[in-house]
C-alpha positions, -999 to +999 in steps of 0.1 A: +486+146+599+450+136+609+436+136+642+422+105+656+404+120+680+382+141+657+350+122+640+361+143+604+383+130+579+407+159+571+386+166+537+353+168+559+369+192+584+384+215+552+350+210+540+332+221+567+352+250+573+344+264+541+308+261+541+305+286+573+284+317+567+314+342+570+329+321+538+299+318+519+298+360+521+331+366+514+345+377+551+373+362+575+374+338+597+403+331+619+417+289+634+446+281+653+473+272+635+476+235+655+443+227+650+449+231+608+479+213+612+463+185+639+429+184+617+441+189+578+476+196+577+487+229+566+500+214+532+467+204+526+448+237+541+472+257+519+465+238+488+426+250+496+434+284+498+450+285+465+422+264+449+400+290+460+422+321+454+418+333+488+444+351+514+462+342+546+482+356+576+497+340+601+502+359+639+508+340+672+496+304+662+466+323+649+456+319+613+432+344+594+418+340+565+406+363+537+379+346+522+374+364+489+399+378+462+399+415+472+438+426+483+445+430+514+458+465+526+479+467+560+467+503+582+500+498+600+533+503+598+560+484+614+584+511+632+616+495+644+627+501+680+654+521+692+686+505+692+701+493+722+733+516+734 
């Protein structure tokens, strides 16, 4: 899906958000998952990531992405609740 609205072509806008210091050092950078899917499409930001061998999570329409090859390494733990009597 491409956005109208927004001057880039959805290769520009993956384009551009590659090039952005934090990439180009190997950190993260986090984008809404809508504005992906409005400006790229996720099929098409997805096929990036792979292409580039990088990492990505997805929380509460937020997406963040691991922009290098190092693993990932989760310092928390999901505890269940208490069920319900």
């Amino acid at each position: 899906m491409h956005n109208h609205n927004s001057p880039l072509s959805p290769d520009n806008w993956l384009a551009d958000l590659f090039t952005s210091k934090a990439v180009q050092q190997g950190g993260v950078i986090r984008r809404k998952a809508r504005d992906i899917e409005r400006f790229a499409g996720m099929d098409r930001f997805m096929a990036e990531i792979y292409r580039r061998g990088y990492q990505v999570a997805e929380n509460s329409g937020q997406i963040i992405i691991f922009c290098n090859r190092a693993p990932v390494r989760w310092l928390t733990k999901f505890e269940p609740a208490e069920p319900l009597s």
